[in-house]
C-alpha positions as CSV (number, residue, x, y, z in Angstrom):
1,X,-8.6,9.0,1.5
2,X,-7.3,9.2,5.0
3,X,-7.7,5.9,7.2
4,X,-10.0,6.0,10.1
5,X,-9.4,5.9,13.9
6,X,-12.2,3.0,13.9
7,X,-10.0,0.6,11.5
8,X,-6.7,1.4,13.0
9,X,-8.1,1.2,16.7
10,X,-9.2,-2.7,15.3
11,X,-6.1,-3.7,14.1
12,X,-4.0,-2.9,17.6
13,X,-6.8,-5.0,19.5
14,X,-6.2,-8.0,17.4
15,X,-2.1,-8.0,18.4
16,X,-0.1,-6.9,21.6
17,X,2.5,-5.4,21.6
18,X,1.6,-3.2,18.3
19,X,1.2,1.0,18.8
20,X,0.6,3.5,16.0
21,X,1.6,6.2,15.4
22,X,-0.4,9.0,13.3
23,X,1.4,10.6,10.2
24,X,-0.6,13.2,7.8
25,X,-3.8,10.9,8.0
26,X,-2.5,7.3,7.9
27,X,-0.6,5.3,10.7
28,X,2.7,3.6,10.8
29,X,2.6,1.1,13.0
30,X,5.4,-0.2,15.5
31,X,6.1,-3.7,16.7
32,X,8.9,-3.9,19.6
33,X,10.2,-0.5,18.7
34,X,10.3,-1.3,14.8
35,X,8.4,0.2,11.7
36,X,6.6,-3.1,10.6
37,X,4.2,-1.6,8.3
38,X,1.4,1.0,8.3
39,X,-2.2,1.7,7.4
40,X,-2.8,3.4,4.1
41,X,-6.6,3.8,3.1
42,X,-7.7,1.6,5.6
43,X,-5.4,-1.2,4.2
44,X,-2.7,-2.8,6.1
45,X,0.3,-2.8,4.9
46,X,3.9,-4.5,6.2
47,X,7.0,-4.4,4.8
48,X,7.7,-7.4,2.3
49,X,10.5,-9.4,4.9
50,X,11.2,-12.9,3.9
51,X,9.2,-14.5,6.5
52,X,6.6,-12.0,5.8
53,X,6.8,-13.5,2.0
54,X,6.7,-17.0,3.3
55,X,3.6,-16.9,5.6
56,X,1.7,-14.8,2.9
57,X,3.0,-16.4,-0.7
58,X,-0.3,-15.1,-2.5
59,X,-0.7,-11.6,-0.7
60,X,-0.4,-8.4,-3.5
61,X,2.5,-5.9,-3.3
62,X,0.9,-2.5,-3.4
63,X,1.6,1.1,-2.9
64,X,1.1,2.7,0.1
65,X,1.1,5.8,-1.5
66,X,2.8,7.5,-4.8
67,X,7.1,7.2,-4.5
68,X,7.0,4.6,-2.0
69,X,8.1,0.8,-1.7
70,X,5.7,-1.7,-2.4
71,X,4.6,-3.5,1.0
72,X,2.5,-6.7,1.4
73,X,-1.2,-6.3,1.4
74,X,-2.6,-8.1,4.8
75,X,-5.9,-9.3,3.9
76,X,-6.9,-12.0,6.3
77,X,-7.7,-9.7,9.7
78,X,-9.7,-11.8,11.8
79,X,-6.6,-14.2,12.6
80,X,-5.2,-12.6,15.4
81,X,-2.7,-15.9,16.0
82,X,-1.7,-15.4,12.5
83,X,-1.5,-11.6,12.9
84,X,0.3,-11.6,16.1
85,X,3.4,-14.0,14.7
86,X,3.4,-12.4,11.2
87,X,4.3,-8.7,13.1
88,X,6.3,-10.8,15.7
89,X,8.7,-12.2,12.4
90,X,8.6,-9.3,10.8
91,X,9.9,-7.1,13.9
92,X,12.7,-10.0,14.1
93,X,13.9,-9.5,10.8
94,X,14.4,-5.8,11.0
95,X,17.6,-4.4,12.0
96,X,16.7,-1.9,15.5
97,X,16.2,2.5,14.0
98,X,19.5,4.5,14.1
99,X,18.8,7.0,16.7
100,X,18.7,10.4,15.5
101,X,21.2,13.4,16.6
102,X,20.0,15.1,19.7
């Protein structure tokens, strides 16, 4: 099941800062130039950093689709503080993408 425009279109209002980026029916989504996560079946997803870890102790590790890592399962959506400095840490802790050959 592909995620809608609806739910992804939600989750970039509740932060600043975030963009997404459409790839075969989901969204990976960005955070100061950074892969933070992604929406997968109209979940959202983030990768499972340390701080991530420690502001979400209880969240479940899922798949975001068959062969992939596990990534933290963001349930509490409403919470745009909490949202806003869970992608801001996240984005921290990431090292900055290798730029491709031209």
């Amino acid at each position: 099941m592909a995620s809608s425009k609806e739910y992804v279109d939600f989750i970039l209002e509740q932060c600043e800062g975030l963009s997404a980026r459409a790839m075969m029916g989901e969204y990976v989504l960005y955070c100061g130039g950074k892969v933070i996560g992604g929406v997968y079946d109209n979940r959202l997803l983030v990768k499972p950093t340390p701080s991530a870890k420690r502001l979400m102790p209880n969240a479940p590790m899922e798949l975001p689709y068959e062969g992939a890592k596990e990534m933290l399962l963001v349930e509490n959506m409403e919470d745009k503080a909490f949202l806003q400095s869970l992608f801001a840490v996240i984005a921290e802790e990431l090292p900055m993408p290798k730029r491709g050959r031209k």
